[in-house]
Structure formats: C-alpha cells, structure tokens
N, C-alpha and C positions, 0 to 999 in steps of 0.2 A: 761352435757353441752359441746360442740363442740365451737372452735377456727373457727374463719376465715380461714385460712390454711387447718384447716380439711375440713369446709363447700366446698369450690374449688375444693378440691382435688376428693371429693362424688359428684360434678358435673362433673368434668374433667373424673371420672369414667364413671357414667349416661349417657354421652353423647360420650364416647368411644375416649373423645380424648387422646391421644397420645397411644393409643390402635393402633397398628399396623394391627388386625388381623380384626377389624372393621373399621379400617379407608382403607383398600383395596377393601372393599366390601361397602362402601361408594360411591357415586358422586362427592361429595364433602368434603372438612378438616375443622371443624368445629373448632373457637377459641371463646373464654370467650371476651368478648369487654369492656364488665363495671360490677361492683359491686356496690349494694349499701347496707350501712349497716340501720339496723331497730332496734329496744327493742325488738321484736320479733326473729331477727336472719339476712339475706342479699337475696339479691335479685342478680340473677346472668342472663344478660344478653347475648346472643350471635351469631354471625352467623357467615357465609363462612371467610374461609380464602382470597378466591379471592375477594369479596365483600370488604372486609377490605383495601386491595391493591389497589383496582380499582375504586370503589365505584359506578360501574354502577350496576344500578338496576336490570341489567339481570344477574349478579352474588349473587343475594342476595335470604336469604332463605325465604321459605313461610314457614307459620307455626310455625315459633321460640319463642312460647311463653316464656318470662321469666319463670327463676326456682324459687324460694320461697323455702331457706335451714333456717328450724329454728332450734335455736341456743338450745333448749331446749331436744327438742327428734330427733334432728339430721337426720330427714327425708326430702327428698326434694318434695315438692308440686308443681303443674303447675299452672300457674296465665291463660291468654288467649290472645288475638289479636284482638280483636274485640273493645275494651278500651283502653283507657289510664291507664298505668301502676298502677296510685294512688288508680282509682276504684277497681283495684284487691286488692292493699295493704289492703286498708278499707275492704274489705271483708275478706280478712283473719283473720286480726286484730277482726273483730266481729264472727271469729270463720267457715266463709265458706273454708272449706278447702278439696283438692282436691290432695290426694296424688299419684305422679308421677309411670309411670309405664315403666317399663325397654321395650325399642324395638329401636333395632340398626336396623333390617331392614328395 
C-alpha cells in the first residue's frame, strides 16, 4: 500500500514534473491542480502551468486525461476526456482498467 505523498510524487515523476531534463524538451510546464482521494487510491488532476496563471483557454492542455494512482499496487492508470470524470471512476471501480504508459515526448 502507497501514501498519498507517494501516489503525487509517481505522478510528478509520470509526468516529468520538476524533471528539468524533460521539462526543456517540453512546450509547456505541467503542474498537479487537484487530487481527489477514493477507497481505491486518488485521482490526480492536471495541466499547464500558464493555463493555471492565465486561465485563457489557449494555454490549456489537450489531452490531460486524469491519472488513477491506486493505493493498493501503486500503479498509475489513465481515465479519458471524452466523460465525466465519475464515469471513469465507476469503471475503474468495476475493474476496467487501463494502465498508464511512460512518454515525455
């Protein structure tokens, strides 16, 4: 079982933030916005740094589907964008799962 702390920290890796070496080779600086915690483990929201500051739509990311870190085997899974966040949970929750694949480029 993984801590909250842990779960962030295996997203802030994932996603190369505070990664100097992928965050150059980036367009954009990607930051965590929101967590939310579940019996299953958290859900980790997030996009551009500029988006966050600005909030104009033409800084904001495509594609940022939430992460899904369960608390149990400590792997982080991709929900999608297409729905509402809850329909992913539900689906997790009944076992559809879809685990996340390492690509900074």
């Amino acid at each position: 079982m993984i801590d909250l702390v842990t779960a962030r920290k295996r997203v802030e890796n994932f996603l190369g933030i505070g990664d100097s070496e992928c965050e150059k080779h980036r367009k954009h600086e990607l930051v965590i916005t929101r967590e939310q915690e579940y019996e299953f483990g958290w859900v980790f929201i997030y996009a551009t740094r500029k988006f966050v500051e600005t909030g104009d739509v033409k800084d904001a990311l495509v594609g940022g589907a939430p992460l899904i870190v369960d608390r149990h085997d400590g792997q982080i899974y991709c929900t999608g964008t297409a729905r509402i966040l809850e329909h992913y949970v539900d689906a997790y929750r009944r076992g559809i799962r879809h685990p996340a694949k390492m690509n900074h480029a």
